[in-house]
N, C-alpha and C positions, 0 to 999 in steps of 0.2 A: 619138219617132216623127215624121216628116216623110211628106208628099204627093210621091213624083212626079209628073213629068211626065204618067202615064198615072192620075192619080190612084190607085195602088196605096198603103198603106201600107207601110211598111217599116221597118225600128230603123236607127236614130241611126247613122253611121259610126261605127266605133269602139267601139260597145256591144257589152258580152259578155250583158250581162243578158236574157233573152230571146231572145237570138241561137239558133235552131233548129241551127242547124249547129255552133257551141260544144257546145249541150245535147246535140246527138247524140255528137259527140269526149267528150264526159265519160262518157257512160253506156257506148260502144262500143270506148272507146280500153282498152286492155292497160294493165298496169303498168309494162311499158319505154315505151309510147307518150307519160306523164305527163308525160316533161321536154321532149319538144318539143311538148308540147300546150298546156302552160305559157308555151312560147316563142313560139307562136303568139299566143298571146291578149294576151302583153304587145305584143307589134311589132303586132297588131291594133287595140291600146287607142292607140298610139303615130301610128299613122298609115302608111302605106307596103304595107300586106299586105291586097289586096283579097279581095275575096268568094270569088273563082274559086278562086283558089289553096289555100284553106281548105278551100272543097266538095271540090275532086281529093282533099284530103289524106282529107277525110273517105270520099269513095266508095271511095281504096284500102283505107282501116282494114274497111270494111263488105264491099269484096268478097274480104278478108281472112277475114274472118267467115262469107263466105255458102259461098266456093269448096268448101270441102267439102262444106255438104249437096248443093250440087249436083250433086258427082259421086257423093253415096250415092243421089243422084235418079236417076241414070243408071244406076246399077248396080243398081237396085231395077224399073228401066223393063225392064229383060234379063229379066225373070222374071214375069211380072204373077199367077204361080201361087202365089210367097212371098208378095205384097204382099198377095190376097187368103183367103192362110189367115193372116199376122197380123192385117188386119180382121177374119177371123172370130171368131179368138181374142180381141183386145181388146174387139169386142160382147159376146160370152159375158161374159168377165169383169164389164164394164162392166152388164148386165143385173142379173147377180147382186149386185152391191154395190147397186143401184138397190132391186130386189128385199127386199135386206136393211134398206137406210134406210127403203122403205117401210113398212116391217115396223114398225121400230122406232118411225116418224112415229105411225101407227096406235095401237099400242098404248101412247105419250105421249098421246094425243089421248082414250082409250079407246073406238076405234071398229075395236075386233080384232073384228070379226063372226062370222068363219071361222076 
C-alpha cells in the first residue's frame, strides 16, 4: 500500500492481492471470461494495463449480470397488481414457516403454554 497525493490509500501498482476489482472479475467473471481474466492479471502484475481499463472490463461483466433483472424490473413495473399479490403470497408463506420455527423454538425450550 502507498499514500497518494490526496492521502488516500491505495494497493501497490501491479498487486492482484487485495485488488477489489480483481476480487470482483473472480467472483463475477463466467467460465469463458477465466482466460482473459487471467490475462488481465498477468499484463496487470507486468506493468502496462492500468486501473481504468480493468474497471470497464469489470462494469461490462456486471452489466452483463444485472441487464436482465432489470428488464424483469421493467416488466414487473407494467403490473404493480402481480408484484403485490406475489408479496402477499411470499408473507403468507414466510409467516407460517416463522410460525412453525416458533413452534418448534418453544417447545425445545419447554415453554409450549398454549
Amino acid at each position: 500500500m502507498y499514500t497518494d497525493p490526496n492521502h488516500i490509500r491505495v494497493e501497490d501498482p501491479g498487486q492482484i492481492e487485495g485488488n477489489m476489482v480483481f476480487h470482483y472479475l473472480d467472483i463475477f467473471g463466467r467460465k469463458e471470461d477465466q482466460t482473459d481474466i487471467a490475462a488481465m492479471k498477468e499484463h496487470y502484475q507486468s506493468g502496462g494495463l492500468g486501473d481504468v481499463k480493468t474497471k470497464h472490463y469489470l462494469l461490462d461483466i456486471l452489466e452483463r449480470e444485472l441487464a436482465p433483472i432489470r428488464r424483469r424490473r421493467l416488466e414487473y413495473e407494467k403490473n404493480m397488481d402481480q408484484v403485490l399479490d406475489i408479496l402477499k403470497k411470499g408473507s403468507e408463506k414466510a409467516r407460517k414457516t416463522a410460525s412453525e420455527t416458533l413452534n418448534e423454538v418453544k417447545k425445545a425450550m419447554g415453554i409450549n403454554y398454549f
